[in-house]
C-alpha positions in Angstrom: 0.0 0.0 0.0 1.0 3.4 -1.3 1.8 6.2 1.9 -0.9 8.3 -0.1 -3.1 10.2 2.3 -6.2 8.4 0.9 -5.1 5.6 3.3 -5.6 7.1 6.9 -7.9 9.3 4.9 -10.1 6.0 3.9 -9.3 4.4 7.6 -10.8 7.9 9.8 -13.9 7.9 7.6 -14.6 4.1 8.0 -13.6 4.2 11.5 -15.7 7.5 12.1 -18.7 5.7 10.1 -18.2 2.1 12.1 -16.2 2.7 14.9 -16.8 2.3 18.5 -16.7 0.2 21.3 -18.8 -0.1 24.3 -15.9 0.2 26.4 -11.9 1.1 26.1 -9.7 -1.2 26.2 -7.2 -1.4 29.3 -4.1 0.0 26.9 -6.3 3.2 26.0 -7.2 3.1 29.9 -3.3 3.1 30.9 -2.7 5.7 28.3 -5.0 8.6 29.6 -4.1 7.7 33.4 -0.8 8.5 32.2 -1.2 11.3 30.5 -4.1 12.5 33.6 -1.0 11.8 36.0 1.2 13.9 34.3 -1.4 17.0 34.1 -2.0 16.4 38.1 2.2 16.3 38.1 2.9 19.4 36.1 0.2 22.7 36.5 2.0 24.1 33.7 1.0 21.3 31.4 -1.0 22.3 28.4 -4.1 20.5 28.9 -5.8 22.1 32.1 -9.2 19.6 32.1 -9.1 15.5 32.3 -8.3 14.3 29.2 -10.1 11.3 27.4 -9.5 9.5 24.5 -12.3 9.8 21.7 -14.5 6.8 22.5 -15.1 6.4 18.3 -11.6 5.7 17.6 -10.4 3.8 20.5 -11.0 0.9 17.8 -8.1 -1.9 15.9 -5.2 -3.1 17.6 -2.8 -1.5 19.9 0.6 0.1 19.1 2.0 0.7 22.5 -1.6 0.7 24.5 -2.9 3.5 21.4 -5.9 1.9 19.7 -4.9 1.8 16.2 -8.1 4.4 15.4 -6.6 7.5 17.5 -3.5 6.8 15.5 -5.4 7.1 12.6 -6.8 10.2 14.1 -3.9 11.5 14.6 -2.2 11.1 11.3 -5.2 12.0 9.8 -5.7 15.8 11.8 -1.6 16.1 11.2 -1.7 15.6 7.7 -5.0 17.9 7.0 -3.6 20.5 9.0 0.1 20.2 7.9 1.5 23.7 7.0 -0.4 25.5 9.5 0.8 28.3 11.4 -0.9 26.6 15.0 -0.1 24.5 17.0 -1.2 20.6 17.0 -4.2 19.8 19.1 -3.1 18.1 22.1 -4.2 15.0 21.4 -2.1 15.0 17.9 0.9 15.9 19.5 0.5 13.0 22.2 0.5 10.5 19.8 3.6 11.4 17.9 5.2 11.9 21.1 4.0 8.5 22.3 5.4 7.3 19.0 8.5 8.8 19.5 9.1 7.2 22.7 7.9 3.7 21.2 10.2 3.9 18.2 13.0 6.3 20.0 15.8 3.5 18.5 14.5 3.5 15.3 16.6 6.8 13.4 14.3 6.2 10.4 11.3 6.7 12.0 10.6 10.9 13.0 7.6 11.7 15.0 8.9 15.4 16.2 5.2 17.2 15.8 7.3 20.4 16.9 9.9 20.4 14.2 7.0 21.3 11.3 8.5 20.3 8.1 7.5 17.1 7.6 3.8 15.4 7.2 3.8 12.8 10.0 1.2 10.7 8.8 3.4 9.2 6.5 5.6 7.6 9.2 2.4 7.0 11.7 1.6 4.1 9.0 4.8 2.3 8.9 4.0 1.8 12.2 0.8 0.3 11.5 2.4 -1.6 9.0 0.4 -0.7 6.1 3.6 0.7 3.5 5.0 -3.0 4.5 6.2 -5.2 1.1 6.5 -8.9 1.1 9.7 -9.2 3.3 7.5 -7.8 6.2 5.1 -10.4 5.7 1.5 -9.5 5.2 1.9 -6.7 2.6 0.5 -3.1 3.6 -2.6 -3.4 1.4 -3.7 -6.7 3.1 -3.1 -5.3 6.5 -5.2 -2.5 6.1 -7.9 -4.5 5.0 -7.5 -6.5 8.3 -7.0 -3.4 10.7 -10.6 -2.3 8.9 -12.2 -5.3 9.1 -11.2 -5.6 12.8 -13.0 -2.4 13.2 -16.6 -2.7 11.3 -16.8 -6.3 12.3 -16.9 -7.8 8.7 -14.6 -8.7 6.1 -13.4 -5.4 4.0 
């Protein structure tokens, strides 16, 4: 599968159309208590209220306890707004920087939301697997079409 924008593009609409669980799972759980702990820890953080992961796209498999659907969100918001004089919304810029973290030994993989320059969401799907070839196994096209069908409960 291409890294053309109509992939996470395709993924946030049938994710936004289909997605959503009763519940979270316990990674998206451990993620905002994290992220809750650290606003408690720090009165200078940015976010100032609780924060919650969109229940919609706390869908697909999990990359480091993010549901695959708010890194779809993410790379999604990142590349629609890409060239924009503002800053990310919060919840963007915590998923690259969770990325970061995850992939911190991996020099070819650059999640720096505050370094501009680059569209993000391009890198956010390697992750995902979905620009893999043949010698990463399941090809990127095929792996999307799982990921989906994971999320609207039916072969896609």
């Amino acid at each position: 599968m291409s890294t053309e924008p109509w992939a996470y593009q395709l993924a946030h609409k049938i994710i936004d159309l289909h997605g959503a669980l009763p519940i979270k799972s316990a990674g998206a759980l451990h993620f905002e208590s994290e992220i809750n702990r650290l606003i408690r820890d720090y009165p200078a953080a940015r976010i100032k209220k609780k924060f919650e992961l969109p229940l919609k796209f706390c869908v697909g498999r999990e990359v480091g306890h993010l549901p695959l659907g708010i890194i779809v969100y993410g790379a999604r918001n990142q590349y629609c707004h890409f060239g924009e004089s503002r800053r990310l919304d919060p919840l963007n810029e915590l998923v690259f920087n969770h990325l970061q973290q995850l992939y911190a030994d991996a020099e070819w993989l650059n999640f720096d939301a505050k370094a501009g320059g680059r569209i993000l969401a391009l890198t956010a799907t390697s992750t995902l697997y979905w620009t893999a070839d043949e010698n990463d196994g399941i090809v990127g096209f095929e792996r999307f079409c799982e990921d989906m069908s994971d999320v609207v409960g039916q072969a896609y």
